[in-house]
C-alpha positions as CSV (number, residue, x, y, z in Angstrom):
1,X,0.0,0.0,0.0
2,X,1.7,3.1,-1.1
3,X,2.3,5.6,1.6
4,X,2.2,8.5,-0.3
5,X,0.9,10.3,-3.9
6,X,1.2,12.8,-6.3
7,X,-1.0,15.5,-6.9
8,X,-0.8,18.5,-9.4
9,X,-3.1,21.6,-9.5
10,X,-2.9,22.8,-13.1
11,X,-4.3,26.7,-13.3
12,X,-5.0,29.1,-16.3
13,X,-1.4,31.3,-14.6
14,X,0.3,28.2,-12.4
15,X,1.2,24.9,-12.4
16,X,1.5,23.4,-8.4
17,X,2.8,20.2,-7.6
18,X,3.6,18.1,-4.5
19,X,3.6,15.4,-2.7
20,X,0.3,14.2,-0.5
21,X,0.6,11.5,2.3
22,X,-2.3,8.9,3.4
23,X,-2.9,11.2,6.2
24,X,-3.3,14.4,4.2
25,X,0.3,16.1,4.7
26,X,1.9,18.2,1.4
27,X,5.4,18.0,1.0
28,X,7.9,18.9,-2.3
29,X,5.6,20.9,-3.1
30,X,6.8,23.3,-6.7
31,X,5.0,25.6,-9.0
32,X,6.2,26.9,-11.9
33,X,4.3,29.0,-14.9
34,X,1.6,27.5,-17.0
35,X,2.7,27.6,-20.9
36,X,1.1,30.7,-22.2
37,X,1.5,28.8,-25.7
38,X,-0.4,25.9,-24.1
39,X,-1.3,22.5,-25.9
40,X,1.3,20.1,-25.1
41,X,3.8,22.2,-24.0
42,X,1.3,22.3,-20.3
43,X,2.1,18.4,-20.1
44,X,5.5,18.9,-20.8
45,X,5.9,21.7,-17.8
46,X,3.6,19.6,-15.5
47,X,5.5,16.1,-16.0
48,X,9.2,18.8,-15.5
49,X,7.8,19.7,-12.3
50,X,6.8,16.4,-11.0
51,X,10.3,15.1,-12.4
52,X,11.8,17.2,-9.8
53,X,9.7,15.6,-6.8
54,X,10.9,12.3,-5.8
55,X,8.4,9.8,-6.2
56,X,9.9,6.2,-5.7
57,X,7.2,4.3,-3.8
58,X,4.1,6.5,-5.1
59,X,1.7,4.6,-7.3
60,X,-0.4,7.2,-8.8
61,X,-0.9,10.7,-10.0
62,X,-4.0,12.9,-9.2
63,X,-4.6,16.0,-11.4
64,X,-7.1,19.0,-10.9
65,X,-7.7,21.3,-14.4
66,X,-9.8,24.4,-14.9
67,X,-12.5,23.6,-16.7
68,X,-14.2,19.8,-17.5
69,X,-12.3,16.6,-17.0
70,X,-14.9,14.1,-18.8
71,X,-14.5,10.4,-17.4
72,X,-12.2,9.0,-20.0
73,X,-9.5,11.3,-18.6
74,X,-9.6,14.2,-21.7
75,X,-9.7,17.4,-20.3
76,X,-11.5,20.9,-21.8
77,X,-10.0,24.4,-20.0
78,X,-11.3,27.2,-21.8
79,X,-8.0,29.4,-20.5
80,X,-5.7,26.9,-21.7
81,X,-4.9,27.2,-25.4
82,X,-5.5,23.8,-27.2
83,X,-7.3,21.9,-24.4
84,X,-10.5,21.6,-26.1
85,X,-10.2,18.0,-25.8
86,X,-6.8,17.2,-24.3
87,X,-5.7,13.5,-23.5
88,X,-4.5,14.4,-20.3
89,X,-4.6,11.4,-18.6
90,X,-3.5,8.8,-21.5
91,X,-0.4,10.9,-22.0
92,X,0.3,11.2,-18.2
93,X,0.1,7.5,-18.1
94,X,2.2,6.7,-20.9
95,X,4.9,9.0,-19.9
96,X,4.7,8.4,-15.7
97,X,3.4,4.5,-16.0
98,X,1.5,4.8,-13.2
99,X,-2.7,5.4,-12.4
100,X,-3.8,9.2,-13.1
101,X,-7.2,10.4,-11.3
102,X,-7.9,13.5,-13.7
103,X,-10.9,15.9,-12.3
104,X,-12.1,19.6,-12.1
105,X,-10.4,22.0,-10.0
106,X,-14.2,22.7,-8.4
107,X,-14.6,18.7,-8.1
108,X,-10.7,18.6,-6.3
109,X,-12.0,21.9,-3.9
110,X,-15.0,20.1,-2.5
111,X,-13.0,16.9,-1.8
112,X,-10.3,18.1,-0.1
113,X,-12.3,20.2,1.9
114,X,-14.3,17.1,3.0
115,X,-11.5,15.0,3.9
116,X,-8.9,17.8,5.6
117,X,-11.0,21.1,5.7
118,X,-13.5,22.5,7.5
119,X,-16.1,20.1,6.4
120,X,-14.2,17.1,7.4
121,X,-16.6,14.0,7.3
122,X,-19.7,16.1,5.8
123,X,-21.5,14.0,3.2
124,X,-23.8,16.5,1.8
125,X,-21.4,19.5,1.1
126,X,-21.0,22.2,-1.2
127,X,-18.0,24.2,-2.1
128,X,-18.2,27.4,-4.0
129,X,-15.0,28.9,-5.3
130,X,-15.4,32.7,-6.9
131,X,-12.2,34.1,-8.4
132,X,-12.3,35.2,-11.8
133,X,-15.0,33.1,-12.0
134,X,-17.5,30.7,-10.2
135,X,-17.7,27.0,-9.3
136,X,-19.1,24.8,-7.3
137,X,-17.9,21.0,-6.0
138,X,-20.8,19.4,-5.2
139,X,-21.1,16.4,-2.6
140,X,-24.2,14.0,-2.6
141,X,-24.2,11.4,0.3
142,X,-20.3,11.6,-0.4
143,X,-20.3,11.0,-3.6
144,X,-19.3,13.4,-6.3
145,X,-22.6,15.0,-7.9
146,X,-21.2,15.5,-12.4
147,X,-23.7,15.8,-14.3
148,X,-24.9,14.3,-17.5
149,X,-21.8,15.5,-18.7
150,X,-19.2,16.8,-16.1
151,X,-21.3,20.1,-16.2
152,X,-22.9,19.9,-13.0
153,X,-21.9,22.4,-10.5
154,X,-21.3,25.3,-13.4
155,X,-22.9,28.2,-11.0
156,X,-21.6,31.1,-12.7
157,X,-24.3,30.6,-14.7
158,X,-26.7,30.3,-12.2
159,X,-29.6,32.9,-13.0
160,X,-29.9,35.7,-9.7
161,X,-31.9,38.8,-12.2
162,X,-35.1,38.6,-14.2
163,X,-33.6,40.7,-17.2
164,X,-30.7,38.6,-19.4
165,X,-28.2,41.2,-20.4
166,X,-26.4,40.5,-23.2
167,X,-23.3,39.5,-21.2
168,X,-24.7,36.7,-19.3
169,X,-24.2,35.0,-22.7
170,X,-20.2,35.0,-22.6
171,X,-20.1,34.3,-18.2
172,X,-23.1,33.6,-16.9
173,X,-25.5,35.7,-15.1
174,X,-23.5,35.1,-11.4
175,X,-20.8,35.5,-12.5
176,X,-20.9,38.7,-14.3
177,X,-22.1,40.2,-10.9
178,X,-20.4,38.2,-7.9
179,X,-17.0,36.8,-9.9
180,X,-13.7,38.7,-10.2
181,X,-14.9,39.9,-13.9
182,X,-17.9,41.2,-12.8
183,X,-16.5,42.9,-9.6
184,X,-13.9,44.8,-11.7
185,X,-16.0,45.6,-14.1
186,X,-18.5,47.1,-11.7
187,X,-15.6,49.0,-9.8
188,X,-14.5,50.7,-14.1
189,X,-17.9,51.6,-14.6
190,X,-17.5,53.6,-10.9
191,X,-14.3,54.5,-11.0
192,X,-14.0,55.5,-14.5
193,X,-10.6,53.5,-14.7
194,X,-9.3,49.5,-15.0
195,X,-9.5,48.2,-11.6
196,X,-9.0,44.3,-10.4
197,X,-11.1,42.7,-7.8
198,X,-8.1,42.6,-5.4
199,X,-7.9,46.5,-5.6
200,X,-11.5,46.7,-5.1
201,X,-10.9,44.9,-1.8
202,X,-8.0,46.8,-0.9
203,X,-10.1,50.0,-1.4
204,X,-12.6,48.7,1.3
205,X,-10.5,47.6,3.9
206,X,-9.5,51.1,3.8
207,X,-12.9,52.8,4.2
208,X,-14.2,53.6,0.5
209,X,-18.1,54.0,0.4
210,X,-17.9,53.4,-3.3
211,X,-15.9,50.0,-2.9
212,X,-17.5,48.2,0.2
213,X,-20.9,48.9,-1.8
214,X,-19.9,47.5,-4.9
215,X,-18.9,44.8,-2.9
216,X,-21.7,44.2,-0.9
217,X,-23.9,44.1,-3.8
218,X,-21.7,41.2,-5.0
219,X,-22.0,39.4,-1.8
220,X,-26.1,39.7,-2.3
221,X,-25.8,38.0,-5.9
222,X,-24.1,36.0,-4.2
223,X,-26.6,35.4,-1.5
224,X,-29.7,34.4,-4.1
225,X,-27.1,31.6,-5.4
226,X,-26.2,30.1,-2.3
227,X,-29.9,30.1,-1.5
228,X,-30.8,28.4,-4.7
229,X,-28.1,25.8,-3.5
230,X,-29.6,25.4,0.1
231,X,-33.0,24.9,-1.3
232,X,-32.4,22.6,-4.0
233,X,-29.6,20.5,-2.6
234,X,-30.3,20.8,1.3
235,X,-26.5,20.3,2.0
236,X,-24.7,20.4,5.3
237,X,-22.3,23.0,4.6
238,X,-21.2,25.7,2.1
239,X,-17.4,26.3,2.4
240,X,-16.7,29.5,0.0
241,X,-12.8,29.7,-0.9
242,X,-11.1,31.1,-3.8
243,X,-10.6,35.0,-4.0
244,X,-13.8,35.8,-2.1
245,X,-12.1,35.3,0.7
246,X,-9.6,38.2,0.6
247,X,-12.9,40.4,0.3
248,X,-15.3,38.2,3.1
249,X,-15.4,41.0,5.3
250,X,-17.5,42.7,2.7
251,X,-19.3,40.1,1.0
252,X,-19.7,37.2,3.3
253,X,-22.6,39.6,5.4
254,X,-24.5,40.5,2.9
255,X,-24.5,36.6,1.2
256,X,-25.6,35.0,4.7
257,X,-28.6,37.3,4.9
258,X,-29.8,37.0,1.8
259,X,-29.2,33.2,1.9
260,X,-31.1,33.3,5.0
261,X,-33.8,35.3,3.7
262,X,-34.3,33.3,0.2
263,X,-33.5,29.7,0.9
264,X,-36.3,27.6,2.3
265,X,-36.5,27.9,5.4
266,X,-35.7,24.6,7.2
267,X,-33.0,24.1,5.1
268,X,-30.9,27.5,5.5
269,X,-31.5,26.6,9.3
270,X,-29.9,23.2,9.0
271,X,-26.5,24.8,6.6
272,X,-23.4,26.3,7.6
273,X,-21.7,28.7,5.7
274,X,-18.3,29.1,6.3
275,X,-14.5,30.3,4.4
276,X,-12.0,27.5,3.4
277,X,-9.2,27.4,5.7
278,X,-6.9,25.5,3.4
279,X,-6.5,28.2,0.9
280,X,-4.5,27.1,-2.1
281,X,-4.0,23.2,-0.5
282,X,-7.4,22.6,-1.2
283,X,-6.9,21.2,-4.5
284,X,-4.0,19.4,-4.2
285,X,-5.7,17.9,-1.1
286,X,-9.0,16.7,-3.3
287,X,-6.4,15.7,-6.3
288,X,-4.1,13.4,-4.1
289,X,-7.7,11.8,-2.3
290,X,-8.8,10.9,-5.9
291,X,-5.8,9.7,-6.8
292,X,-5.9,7.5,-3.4
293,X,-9.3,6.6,-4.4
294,X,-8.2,5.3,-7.9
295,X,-5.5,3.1,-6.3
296,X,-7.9,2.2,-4.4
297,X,-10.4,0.9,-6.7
298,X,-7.1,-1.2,-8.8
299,X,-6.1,-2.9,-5.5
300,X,-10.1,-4.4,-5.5
């Protein structure tokens, strides 16, 4: 029984790699920068970094990507350049011999939070990761809720307005008004100049009006999602990572209320919403626990 895997976090900017033991501790770990040129030349990078971590006596490979992982291990990532239907795992395996568990990054988040985060042994869990975008992980009796085809847990596109603006056919209605995107953009329309989310948030921790209300207003888009997630799902727990948290002060409030006020009412009563305390391990967490799974699942 191997004591140890490796995982591998492969984002739109970075590529993170490291080591996972059985009992969840991250060691080795590397990052280097994801191939603007992408195509093969993001397998090439990944299987340089992993060269560099030693691996004798680990029997398999889990790997996280942004965007659809479809279960015979081809991969789509719509920020990756060429991965419309990349072969992940087949050239993983050919090149590393050894098992690769290829998911979602959003699939990855919810699974490590389950087994080392927060929601440690919650069945029914949901985790919601807003950055540039918005995702959701999605746990059903412990088991991984996909879709008819991967799709399940796409929230960005989650309807929260009764008008469809022409925008919320490129990102999704959420996620033009609660995401990074739509935060920026929000903050240029005020501001009359390019902002980034992270400078929106940096504005409100020092006091802006302007800034902690644009923020807010995110937070309640927010809010009608998460709601829409407690009443249809009836989960446990909502863990929210990803850059939200660097603006929670702001926008967690104003999400809890209105998820409280929406959701049905039994439910909301019975969910926790809570920030991820892993941060960035919370991928490479739910990679290397699919990875153990799939060795798992080759030993029976």
């Amino acid at each position: 029984m191997s004591d140890f895997v490796l995982a591998a976090d492969i984002g739109g900017t970075n590529i993170r790699a490291a080591r996972v033991s059985r009992t969840g501790r991250i060691s080795h770990r590397l990052e280097t920068a994801t191939p603007a040129k992408g195509g093969a030349a993001v397998v090439e990078a990944l299987l340089a970094l992993l060269e560099r971590i030693p691996h004798e006596g680990g029997r398999a490979l889990g790997v996280d990507v942004p965007g659809l992982a479809f279960r015979n291990g081809d991969v789509w990532a719509p920020n990756i350049p060429g991965w419309k239907r990349m072969p992940l795992r087949k050239k993983l395996q050919q090149r590393l011999g050894m098992p690769v568990a290829v998911d979602s990054d959003r699939n990855a988040f919810v699974v490590g939070e389950a087994w080392k985060g927060v929601a440690r042994r919650c069945r029914d869990l949901v985790f919601v990761a807003v950055g540039t975008g918005v995702g959701a992980g999605i746990l059903v009796d412990g088991r991984l809720l996909r879709g008819n085809d991967e799709l399940a847990g796409c929230v960005g596109w989650m309807a929260v307005c009764d008008r469809f603006l022409p925008k919320y056919g490129k990102v999704g209605c959420l996620e033009s008004h609660s995401a990074g995107i739509g935060i920026a953009a929000e903050a240029g329309r005020q501001f009359k100049r390019r902002m980034t989310a992270r400078e929106v948030a940096l504005l409100a921790a020092q006091g802006d009006a302007r800034a902690r209300k644009i923020l807010r207003d995110a937070g309640n888009y927010l809010g009608l999602a998460l709601a829409n997630l407690v009443s249809t799902l009836n989960p446990e727990m909502i863990v929210l990572g990803g850059g939200v948290t660097d603006a929670a002060e702001f926008m967690l409030p104003a999400a809890r209320q209105t998820m409280q006020r929406w959701a049905q009412p039994i439910a909301v009563k019975q969910t926790r919403l809570l920030c991820s305390e892993l941060g960035g391990s919370a991928s490479l967490l739910g990679a290397a626990k699919l990875a153990f799974d799939t060795i798992a699942k080759v030993e029976n």
